[in-house]
Every structure is written in structure tokens, then in C-alpha cells.
N, C-alpha and C positions, 0 to 999 in steps of 0.2 A: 501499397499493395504490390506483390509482383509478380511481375509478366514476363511469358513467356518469351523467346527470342531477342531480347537484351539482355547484357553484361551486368551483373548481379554488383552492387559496390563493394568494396572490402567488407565493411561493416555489415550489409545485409550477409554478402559471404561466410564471414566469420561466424555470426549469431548463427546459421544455419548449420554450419559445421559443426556447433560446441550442442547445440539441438538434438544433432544426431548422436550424439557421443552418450547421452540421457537414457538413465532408465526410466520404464512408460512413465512412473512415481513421479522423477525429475522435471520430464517434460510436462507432465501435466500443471506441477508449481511451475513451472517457468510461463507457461498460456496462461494462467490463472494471474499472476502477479503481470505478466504484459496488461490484460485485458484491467488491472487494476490502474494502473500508466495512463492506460489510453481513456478510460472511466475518469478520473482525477484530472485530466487535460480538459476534458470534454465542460467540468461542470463550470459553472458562472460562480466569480470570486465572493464566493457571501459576505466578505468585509466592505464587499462595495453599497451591500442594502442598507438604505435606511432604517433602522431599527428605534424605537422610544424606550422598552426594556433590553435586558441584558436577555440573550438568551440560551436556555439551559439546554443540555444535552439529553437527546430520546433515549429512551430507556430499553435497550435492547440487549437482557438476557446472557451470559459468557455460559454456550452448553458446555454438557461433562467434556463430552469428544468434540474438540474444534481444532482443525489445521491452521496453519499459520496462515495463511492464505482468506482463511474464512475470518478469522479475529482480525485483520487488516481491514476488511470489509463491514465487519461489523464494526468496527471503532471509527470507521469512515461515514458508516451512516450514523451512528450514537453521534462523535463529534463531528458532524455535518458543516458546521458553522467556520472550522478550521480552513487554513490555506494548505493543499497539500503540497505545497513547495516547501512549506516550511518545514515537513516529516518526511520529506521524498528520504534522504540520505542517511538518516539516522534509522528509517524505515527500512532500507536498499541493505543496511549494514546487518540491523539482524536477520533479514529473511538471509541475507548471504551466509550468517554465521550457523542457521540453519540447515539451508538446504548444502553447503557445501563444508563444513566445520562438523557436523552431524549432533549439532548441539539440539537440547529436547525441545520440541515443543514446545510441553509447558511452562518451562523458563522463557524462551522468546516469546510467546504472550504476553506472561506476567510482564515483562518488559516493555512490551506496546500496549501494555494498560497504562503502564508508567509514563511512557513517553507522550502516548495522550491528552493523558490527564493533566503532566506540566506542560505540555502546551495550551491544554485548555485553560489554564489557570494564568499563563501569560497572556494568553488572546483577552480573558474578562478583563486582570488588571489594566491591558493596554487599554481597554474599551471605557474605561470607566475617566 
């Protein structure tokens, strides 16, 4: 959090300087993908639950219109069961090619359906 009357770190510095630099568009993915960081930090590692079946991923919908932002989130709750350490960078890499490349949507989706999906497919095999 920060507060006022103390020396801001470089780091907090810098993210606030490149913040401003954002149109509303930008900043709003850049709060929206932090607020996805701090969400993914927050949750409890589901590979730690004891489980008897494998389990499958909730079935949650790809609408017509969905930002990159919202398909992160929705393939976070579908593959719930995932570590997202394991997608933070490969995740980090398309939102970057995204929002700063100006590459479409609809392909960096299609691509974090991809990347999902074979990590889902690593997680069962490992589980088995």
C-alpha cells in the first residue's frame, strides 16, 4: 500500500511513472491484470488438497466479446485446480504482446486457451 510522507522505492517509482504514461484503455488492463497477481497470490495451492478423483475443469463459456484480461480470469476460474506460477510468465508474455505489441485479442486468447489447456493436461498426467 502507499503512504503518504515516505520515499516511494524505485520500483514502486517507476510502475507509477509508466502508469501515467497509459491511456485510460492501458491503465485499466494494467489494474485489472495487477488485481489478477494479487488474486493468484492470495489463493491456497490446490495441488496441496487431497483429492480420490482427478479433477475436471468448470465449464465456463468463452463470450463473443471478451478482453484479454477477462479470458485470464475466466480460464483461472475453469482451470481453478492449476498452480499459477506455473502460467504467471508465459501468461505475463502474451498479455505483454498484447497490450504493448498491439497484437489482437482474439489470437492471445486463442493462445491462453492453449496454454491452459496444456498445462491442464500436464497437471492430470502428473496427478495420475
Amino acid at each position: 500500500m502507499l503512504t503518504t510522507g515516505k520515499k516511494l522505492s524505485p520500483d514502486k517509482k517507476s510502475l507509477l511513472e509508466n502508469y501515467a504514461k497509459l491511456d485510460q484503455s492501458d491503465r485499466a488492463s494494467l489494474r485489472a491484470f495487477a488485481e489478477f497477481l494479487v488474486d493468484r497470490s492470495k489463493k491456497e495451492d490446490p495441488r496441496e488438497a487431497v483429492r480420490s478423483e482427478p479433477v475436471a475443469p468448470k465449464s465456463v463459456p468463452r463470450p463473443k466479446q471478451e478482453t484479454v484480461i477477462g479470458a485470464i480470469k475466466r480460464l483461472s476460474e475453469t482451470y481453478y485446480m492449476l498452480d499459477r506460477k506455473d502460467l504467471l510468465t508465459e501468461t505475463s508474455s502474451l498479455m505483454s504482446a498484447h497490450i504493448m505489441q498491439g497484437r489482437a485479442a482474439s489470437e492471445v486468447i486463442d493462445d491462453l486457451e492453449a496454454l491452459f489447456l496444456t498445462q491442464y493436461k500436464q497437471h492430470k498426467f502428473d496427478g495420475d
